[in-house]
C-alpha positions in Angstrom: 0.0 0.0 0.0 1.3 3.6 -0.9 0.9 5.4 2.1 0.8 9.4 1.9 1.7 11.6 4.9 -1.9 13.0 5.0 -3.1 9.7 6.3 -4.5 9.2 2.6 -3.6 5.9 1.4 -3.8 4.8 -2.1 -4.4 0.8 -1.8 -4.8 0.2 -5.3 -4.4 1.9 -9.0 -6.6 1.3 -12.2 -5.0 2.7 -15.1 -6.8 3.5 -17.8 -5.0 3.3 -21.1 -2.1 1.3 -20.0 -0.6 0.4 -23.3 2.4 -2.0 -22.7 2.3 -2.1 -19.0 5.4 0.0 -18.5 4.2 1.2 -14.8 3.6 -1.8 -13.5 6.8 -3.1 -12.0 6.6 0.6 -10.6 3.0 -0.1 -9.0 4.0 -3.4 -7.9 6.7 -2.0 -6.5 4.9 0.7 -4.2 2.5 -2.2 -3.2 -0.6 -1.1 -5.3 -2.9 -4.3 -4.8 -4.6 -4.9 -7.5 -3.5 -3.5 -10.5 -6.0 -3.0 -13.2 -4.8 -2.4 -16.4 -7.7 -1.1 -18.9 -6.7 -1.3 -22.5 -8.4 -0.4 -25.7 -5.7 -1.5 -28.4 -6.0 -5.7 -28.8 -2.4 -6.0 -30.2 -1.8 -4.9 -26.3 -3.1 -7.3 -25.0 -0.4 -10.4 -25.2 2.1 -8.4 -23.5 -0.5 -7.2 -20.5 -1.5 -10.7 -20.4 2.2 -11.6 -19.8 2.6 -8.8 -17.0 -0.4 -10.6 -15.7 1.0 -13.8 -15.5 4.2 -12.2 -13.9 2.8 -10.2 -11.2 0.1 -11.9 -9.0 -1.5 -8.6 -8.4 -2.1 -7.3 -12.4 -5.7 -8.1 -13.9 -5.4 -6.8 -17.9 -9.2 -5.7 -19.2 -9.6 -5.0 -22.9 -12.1 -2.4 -22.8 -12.7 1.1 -24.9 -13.7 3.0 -21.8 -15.7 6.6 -22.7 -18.3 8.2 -21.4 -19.7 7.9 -25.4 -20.7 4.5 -26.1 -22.1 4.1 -29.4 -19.8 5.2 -32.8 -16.5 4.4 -31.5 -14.0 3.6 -33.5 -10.4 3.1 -32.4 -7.5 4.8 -34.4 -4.1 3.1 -33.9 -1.3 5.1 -35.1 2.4 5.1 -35.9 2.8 6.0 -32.3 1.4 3.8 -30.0 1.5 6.7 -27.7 -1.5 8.7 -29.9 -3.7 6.1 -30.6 -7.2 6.8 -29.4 -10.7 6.5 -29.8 -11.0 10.7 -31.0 -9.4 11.2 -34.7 -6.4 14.0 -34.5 -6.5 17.8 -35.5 -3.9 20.2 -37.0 -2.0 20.3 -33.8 -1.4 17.2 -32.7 -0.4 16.9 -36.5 2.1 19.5 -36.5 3.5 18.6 -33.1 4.1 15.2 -34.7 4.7 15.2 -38.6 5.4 11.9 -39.0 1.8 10.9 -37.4 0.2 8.6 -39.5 -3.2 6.5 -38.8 -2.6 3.2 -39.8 -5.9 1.6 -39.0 -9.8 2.8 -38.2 -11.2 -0.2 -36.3 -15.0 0.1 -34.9 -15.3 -1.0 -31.1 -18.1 -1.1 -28.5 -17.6 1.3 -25.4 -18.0 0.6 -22.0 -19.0 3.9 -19.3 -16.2 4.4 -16.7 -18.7 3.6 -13.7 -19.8 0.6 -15.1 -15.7 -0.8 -15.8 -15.7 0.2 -11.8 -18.3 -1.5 -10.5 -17.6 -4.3 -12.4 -14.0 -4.3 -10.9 -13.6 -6.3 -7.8 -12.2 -3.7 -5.8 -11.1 -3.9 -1.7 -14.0 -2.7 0.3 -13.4 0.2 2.4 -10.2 1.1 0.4 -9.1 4.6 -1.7 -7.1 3.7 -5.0 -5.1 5.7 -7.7 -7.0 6.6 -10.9 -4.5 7.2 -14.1 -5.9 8.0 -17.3 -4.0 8.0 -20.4 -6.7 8.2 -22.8 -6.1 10.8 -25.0 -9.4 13.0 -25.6 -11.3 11.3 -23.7 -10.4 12.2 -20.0 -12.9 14.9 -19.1 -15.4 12.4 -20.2 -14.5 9.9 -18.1 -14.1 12.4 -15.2 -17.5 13.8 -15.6 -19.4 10.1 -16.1 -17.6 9.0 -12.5 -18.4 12.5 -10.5 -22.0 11.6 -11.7 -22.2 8.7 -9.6 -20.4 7.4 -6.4 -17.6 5.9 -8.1 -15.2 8.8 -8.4 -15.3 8.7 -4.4 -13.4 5.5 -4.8 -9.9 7.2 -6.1 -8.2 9.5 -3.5 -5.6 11.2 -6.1 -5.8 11.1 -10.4 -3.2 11.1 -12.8 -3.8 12.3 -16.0 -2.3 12.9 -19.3 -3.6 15.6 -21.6 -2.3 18.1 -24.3 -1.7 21.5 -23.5 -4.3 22.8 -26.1 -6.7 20.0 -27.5 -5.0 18.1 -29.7 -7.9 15.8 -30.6 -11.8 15.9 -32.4 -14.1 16.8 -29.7 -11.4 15.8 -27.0 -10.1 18.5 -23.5 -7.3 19.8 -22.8 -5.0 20.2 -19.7 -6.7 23.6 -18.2 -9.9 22.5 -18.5 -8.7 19.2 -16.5 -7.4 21.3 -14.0 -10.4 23.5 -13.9 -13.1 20.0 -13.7 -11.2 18.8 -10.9 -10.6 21.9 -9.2 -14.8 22.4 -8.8 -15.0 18.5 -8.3 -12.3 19.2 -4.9 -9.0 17.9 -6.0 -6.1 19.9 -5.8 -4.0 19.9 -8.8 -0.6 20.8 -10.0 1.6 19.6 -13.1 4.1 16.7 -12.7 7.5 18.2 -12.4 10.0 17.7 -15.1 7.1 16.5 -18.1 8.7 13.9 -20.1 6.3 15.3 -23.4 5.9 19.0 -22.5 3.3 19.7 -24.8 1.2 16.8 -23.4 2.1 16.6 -19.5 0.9 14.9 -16.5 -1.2 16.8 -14.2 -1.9 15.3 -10.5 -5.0 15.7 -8.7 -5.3 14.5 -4.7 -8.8 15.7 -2.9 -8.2 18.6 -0.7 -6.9 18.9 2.7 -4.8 15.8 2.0 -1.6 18.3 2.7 1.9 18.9 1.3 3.5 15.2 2.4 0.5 14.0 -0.2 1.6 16.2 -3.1 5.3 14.7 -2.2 4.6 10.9 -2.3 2.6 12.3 -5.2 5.9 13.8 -6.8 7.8 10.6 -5.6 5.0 8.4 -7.1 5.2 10.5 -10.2 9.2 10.6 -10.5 8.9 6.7 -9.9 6.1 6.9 -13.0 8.5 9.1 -14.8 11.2 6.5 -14.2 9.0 3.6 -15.6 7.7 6.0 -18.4 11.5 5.7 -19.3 11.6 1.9 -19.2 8.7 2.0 -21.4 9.7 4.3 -23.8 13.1 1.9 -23.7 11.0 -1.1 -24.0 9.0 0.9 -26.6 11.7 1.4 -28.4 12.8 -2.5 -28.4 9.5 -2.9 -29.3 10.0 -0.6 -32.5 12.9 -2.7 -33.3 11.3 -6.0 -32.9 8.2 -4.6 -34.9 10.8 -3.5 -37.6 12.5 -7.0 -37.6 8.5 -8.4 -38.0 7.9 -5.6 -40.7 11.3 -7.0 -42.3 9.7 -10.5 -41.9 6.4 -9.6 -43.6 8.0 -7.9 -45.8 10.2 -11.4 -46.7 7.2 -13.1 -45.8 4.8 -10.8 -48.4 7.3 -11.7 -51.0 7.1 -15.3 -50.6 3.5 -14.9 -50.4 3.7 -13.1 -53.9 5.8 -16.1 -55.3 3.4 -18.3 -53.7 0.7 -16.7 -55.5 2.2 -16.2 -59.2 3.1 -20.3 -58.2 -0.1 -20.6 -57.5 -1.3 -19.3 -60.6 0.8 -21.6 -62.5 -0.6 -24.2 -61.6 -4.1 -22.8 -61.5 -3.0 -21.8 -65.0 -1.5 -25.7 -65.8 -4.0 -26.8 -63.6 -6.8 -25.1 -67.0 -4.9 -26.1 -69.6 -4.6 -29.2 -68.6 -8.2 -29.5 -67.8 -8.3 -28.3 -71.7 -5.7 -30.6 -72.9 -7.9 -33.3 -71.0 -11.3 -32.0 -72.9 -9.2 -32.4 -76.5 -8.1 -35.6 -75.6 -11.7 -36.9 -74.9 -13.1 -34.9 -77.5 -10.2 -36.6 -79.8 -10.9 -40.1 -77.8 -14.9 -39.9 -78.3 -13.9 -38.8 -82.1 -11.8 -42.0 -82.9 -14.6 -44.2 -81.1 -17.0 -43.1 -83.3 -14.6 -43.5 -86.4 -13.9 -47.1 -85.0 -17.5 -47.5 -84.9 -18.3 -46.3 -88.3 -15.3 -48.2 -89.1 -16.4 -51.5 -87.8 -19.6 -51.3 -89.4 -18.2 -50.7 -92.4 -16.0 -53.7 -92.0 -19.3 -55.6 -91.2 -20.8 -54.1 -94.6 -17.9 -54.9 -96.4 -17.8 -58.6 -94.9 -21.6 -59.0 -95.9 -20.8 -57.3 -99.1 -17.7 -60.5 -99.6 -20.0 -62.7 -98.4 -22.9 -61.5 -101.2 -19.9 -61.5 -103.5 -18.6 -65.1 -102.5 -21.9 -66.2 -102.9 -22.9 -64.5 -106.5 -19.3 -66.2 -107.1 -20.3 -69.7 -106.0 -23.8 -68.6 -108.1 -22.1 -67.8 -111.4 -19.6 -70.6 -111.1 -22.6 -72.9 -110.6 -24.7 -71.1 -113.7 -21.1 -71.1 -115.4 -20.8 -75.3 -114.6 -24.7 -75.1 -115.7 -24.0 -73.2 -118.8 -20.7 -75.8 -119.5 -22.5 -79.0 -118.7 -25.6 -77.0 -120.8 -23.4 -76.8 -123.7 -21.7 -80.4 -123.6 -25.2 -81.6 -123.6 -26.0 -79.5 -126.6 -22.8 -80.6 -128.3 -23.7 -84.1 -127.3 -27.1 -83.5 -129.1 -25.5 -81.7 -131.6 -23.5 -84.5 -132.3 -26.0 -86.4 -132.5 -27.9 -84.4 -134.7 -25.2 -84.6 -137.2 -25.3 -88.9 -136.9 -28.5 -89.0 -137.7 -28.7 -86.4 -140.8 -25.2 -88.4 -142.1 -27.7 -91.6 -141.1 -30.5 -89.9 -142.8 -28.4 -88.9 -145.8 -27.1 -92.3 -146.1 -30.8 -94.1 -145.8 -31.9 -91.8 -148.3 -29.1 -92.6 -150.4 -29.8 -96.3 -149.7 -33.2 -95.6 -150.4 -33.0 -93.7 -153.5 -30.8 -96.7 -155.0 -33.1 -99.0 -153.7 -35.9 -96.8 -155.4 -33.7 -97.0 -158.7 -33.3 -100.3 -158.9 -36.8 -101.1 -157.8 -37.9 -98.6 -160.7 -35.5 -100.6 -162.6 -36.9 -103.9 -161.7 -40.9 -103.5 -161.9 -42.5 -103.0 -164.8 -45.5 -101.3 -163.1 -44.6 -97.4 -163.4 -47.1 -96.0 -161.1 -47.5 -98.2 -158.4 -43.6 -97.7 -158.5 -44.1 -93.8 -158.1 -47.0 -94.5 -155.4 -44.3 -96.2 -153.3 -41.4 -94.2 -154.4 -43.2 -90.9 -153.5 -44.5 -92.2 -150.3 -41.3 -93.0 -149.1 -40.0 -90.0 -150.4 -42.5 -88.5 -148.4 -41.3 -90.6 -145.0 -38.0 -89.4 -145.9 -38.9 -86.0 -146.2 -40.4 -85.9 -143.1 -37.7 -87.8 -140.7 -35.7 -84.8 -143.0 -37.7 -81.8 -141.4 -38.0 -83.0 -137.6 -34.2 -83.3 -138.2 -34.3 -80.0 -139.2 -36.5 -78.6 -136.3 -34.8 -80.7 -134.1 -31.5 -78.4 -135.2 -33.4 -75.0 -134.9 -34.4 -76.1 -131.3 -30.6 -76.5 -130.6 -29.3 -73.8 -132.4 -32.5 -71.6 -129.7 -31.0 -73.2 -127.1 -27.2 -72.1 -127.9 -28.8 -68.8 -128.2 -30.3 -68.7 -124.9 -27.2 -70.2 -123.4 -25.6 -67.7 -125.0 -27.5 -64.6 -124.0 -27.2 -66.0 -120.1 -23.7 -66.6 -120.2 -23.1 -62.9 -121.7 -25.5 -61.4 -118.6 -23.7 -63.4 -116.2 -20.3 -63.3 -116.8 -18.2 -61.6 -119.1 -15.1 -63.4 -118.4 -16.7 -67.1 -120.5 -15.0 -65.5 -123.5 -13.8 -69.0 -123.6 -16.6 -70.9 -124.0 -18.2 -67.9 -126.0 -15.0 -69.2 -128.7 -16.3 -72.6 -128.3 -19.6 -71.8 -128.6 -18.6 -69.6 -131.8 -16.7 -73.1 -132.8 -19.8 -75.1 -132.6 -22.1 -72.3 -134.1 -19.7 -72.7 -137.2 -20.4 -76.3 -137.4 -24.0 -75.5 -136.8 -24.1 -73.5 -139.7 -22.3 -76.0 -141.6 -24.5 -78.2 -140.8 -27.3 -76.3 -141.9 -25.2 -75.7 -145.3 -25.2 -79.4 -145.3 -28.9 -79.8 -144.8 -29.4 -77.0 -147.3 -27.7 -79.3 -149.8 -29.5 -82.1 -148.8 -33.1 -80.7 -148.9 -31.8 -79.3 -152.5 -30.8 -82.8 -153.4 -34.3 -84.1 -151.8 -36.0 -81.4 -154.2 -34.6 -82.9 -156.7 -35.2 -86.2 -156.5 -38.8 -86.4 -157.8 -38.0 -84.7 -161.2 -35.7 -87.4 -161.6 -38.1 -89.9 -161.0 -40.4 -89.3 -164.1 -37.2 -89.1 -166.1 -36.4 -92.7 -165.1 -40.1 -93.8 -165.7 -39.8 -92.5 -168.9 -36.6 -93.8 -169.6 -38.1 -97.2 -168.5 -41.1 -96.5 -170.3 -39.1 -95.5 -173.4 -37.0 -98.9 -172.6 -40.6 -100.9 -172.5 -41.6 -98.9 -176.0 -38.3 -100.6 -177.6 -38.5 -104.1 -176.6 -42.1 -104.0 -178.0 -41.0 -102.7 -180.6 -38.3 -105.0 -181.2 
């Protein structure tokens, strides 16, 4: 416990705004018990949580404490010292030209009394109230002086510009003046580390000069852990810049990543494309394989049609051959029986002569001889229709063989062969029929030669 020569004791500390815990050892030391440490900023957080773990006494809250709680939005800049939930003006701007707001986060608010009654404080007890909230201190004062809860802090430390430095946000003199009419007494921490944004320390009256010391002391021990901080700050900013370095390697490996991981995207499409040809290609040759294989099958039918008109015309060809040995056959035979018929009516026409020679009866003679001429005759026309009826059916043999096949050029000579004997046959029968013709004119010459024969013996 931080005693103060007043008898005002400060048993406790809730510091609003802590950002990386620099005061803590510093509380800790003075035997502060507990420490709250209120925090806005999540990035923060780890390192509270840390001091929290180290010090049996720290609790670490993330909270946006304002006496506004709805449209907050948390501005972290370059400096982790500026952050806040008010946006900047010209001055702060110009005190700092390298400010920079790197992010514009929205957050939910909680009031100050309601952070401090949710706090398990000690009962009966006065504690230290710091605020580092830039902007947003006379806010926070005013919410707590409305209700009992300011009357839990014996002394304040706050931080605040000379001249507002933030949208909407207080300044130093009117701090001093708020808790001037609220009963503290206030003065400036000696030696300001920041002179345009010092420290100002309020105790409640009547707490006497020893206060203000172990005020002074308290805030020369503060001043001493601002140092650390702004060392460990500082370490910070070198860490953060070995971490930017590592994004930064990080980014780039990322960016290779990515353009790798557009190649094979990319490769990833054209194969995907390459694959569609393929089966496009595939689905292609099947169908040609299809159309192929039916054509085989068409062609196959087409060999078997054409084996089969083959094995057709050979038979009609062996047909036609066998056809044409029977005709020969017949024609042969044809040509026996006119020699045989040529030969009986040669026989029979001597026989005729000499029977003409022998009886004296002239017209029972011719009777006979005509008749058998006649029987003659006729066996000399059936021969002769019998040899038109071949010679029809060599034509029609013919006539099939040229529809059929074209290659028979043989038997087309042979059949040529035979027609020539046909027709020289016919020549033949010509001859003969002309030689029949003629034989009844020679029969009245040889009756009247016998008759003129008869006429002489009687005669003699």
């Amino acid at each position: 416990m931080i005693s103060f020569s007043l008898s005002v004791a400060a048993d406790y500390v809730i510091h609003i705004g802590a950002g990386s815990g620099t005061e803590v050892p510093t509380y800790c030391a003075t035997g502060l018990d507990p420490v709250i440490l209120v925090e806005a900023d999540p990035e923060a957080m780890p390192h509270l949580r840390h001091l929290e773990m180290q010090f049996p006494a720290v609790q670490a809250i993330q909270a946006a404490v304002s006496a506004r709680t709805a449209g907050l939005t948390y501005s972290r800049a370059n400096f982790s010292d500026l952050s806040g939930l008010r946006a900047p003006v010209k001055a702060l701007r110009d005190l700092f030209p390298g400010l920079d707001i790197l992010e514009q986060t929205p957050v939910a608010g909680i009031r100050p009394e309601t952070l401090i009654d949710d706090a398990d404080l000690p009962q009966g007890q006065v504690g230290l109230l710091v605020l580092e909230t830039p902007g947003e201190a006379l806010g926070i004062i005013d919410a707590l002086a409305e209700t009992a809860a300011l009357e839990k802090f014996a002394a304040i430390r706050v931080q605040e510009g000379r001249a507002p430095l933030y949208e909407g946000g207080s300044c130093i003199a009117m701090l001093h003046n708020r808790l001037t009419e609220l009963g503290f007494a206030c003065w400036l921490e000696a030696g300001p580390q920041d002179p345009d944004r010092p420290h100002l320390l309020a105790s409640r009256c009547g707490i006497g000069l020893e206060a203000k010391n172990s005020l002074q002391t308290l805030s020369a021990a503060l001043r001493e852990s601002e140092g650390f901080r702004i060392q460990v700050e500082n370490e910070l900013g070198a860490v953060q810049a070995q971490l930017a370095l590592k994004e930064a390697q990080l980014d780039g490996g990322l960016a290779e990543y990515k353009a790798a991981a557009a190649g094979i995207k990319q490769l990833q499409q054209e194969s995907i494309a390459a694959r569609g040809e393929l089966e496009a290609d595939r689905d292609a040759i099947r169908a040609q394989l299809v159309r192929h294989e039916a054509e085989a099958a068409e062609l196959a039918a087409a060999n078997q049609e054409s084996s089969a008109a083959r094995a057709e015309l050979e038979a009609d060809r062996d047909a036609i051959r066998a056809q044409l040995v029977r005709h020969e056959a017949e024609a042969a035979e044809l040509a026996a029986a006119q020699k045989e018929a040529l030969a009986d009516a040669a026989g029979e026409a001597d026989r005729l002569r000499a029977e003409l020679e022998q009886r004296p009866v002239a017209e029972e003679l011719e009777k006979r001889h005509q008749a058998e001429l006649q029987s003659v005759w006729d066996r000399v026309e059936k021969l002769t229709e019998d040899a038109r009826a071949a010679q029809q059916n060599l034509s029609v043999a013919l006539r099939m063989q040229s529809m059929r096949e074209a290659d028979l050029k043989e038997l087309q000579q042979r059949y040529g062969l035979l027609l020539q004997q046909k027709e020289a046959q016919d020549g033949l029968l010509e001859r003969l029929s002309a030689n029949l013709t003629e034989l009844p004119k020679t029969a009245p010459q040889a009756r009247r030669l016998e008759a003129g024969a008869v006429k002489g013996k009687k005669r003699t």
